[in-house]
C-alpha positions as CSV (number, residue, x, y, z in Angstrom):
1,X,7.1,-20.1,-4.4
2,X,6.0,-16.5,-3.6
3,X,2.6,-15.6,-2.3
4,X,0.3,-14.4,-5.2
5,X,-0.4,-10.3,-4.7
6,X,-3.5,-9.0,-5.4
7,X,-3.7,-5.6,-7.8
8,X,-4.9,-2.9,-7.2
9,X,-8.5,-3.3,-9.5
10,X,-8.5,-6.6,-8.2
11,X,-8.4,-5.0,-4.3
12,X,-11.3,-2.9,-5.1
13,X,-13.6,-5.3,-7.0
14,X,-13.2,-7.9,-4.3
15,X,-14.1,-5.0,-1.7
16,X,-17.3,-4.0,-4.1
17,X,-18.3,-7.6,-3.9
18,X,-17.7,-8.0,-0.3
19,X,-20.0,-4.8,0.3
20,X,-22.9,-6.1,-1.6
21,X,-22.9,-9.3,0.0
22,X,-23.2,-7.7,3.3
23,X,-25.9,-5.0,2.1
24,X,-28.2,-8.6,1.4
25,X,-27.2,-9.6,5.2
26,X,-24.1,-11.5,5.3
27,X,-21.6,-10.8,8.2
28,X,-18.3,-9.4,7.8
29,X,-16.8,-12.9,8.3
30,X,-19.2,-14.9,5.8
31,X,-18.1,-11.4,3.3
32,X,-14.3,-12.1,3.5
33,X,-15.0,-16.0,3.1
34,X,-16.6,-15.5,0.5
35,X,-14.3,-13.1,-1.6
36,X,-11.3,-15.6,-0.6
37,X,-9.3,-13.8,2.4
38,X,-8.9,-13.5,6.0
39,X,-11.1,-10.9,7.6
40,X,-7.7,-8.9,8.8
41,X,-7.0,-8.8,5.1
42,X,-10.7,-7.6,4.4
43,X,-10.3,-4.5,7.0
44,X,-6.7,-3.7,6.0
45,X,-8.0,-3.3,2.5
46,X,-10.9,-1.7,3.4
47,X,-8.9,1.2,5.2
48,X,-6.0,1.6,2.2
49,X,-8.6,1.1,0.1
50,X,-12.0,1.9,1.0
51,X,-14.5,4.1,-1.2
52,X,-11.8,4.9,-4.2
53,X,-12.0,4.1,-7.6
54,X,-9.2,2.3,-9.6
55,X,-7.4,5.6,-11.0
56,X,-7.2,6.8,-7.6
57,X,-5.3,3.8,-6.4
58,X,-3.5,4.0,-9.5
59,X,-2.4,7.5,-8.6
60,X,-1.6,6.9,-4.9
61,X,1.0,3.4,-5.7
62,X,2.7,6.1,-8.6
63,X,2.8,8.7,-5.5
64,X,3.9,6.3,-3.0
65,X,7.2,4.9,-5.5
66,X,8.0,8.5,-6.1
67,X,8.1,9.4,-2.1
68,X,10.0,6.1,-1.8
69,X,12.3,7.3,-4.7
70,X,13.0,10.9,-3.3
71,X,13.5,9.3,0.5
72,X,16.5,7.4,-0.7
73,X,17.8,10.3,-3.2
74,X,17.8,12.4,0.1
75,X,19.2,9.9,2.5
76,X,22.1,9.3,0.0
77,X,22.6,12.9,-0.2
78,X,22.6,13.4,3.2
79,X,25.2,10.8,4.2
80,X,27.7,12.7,1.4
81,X,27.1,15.6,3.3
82,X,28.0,14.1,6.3
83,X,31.2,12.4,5.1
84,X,32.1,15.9,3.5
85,X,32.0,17.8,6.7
86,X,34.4,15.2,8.9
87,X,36.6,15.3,5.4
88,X,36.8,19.1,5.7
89,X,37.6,18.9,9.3
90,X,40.4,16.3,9.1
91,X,38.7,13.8,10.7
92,X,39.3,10.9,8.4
């Protein structure tokens, strides 16, 4: 069975939550308890995630696939290129 991922609005509701609870006193710990995850989990969130709103995230996974996309279109490209050159120089 896989692990269950958490989406993106579900990220930033649980972080909202978290926040409240600890503006009415609860520690960082009691916070992450209480919204079901580890407290590393709570502050990796927090930094990918912290203060934006769902159509930001949105934005960023759409930009993030696209960079991923255009990585591998150039690393492709790039290893033709190479294979070209020792082909032109007779080095096959």
């Amino acid at each position: 069975m896989g692990k269950k991922g958490h989406g993106p609005e579900e990220i930033i509701g649980k972080l909202r939550e978290a926040e409240v609870l600890m503006a009415k006193g609860a520690t960082t710990a009691e916070a992450a308890n209480a919204i079901s995850v580890t407290e590393q989990t709570y502050y990796r969130w927090r930094r990918e995630y912290g203060g934006m709103k769902v159509d930001q995230v949105r934005r960023l996974k759409a930009l993030e696939r696209e960079n991923q996309r255009l990585r591998r279109a150039v690393s492709d490209l790039t290893l033709d290129k190479v294979i070209l050159t020792e082909a032109a120089r007779g080095n096959y």
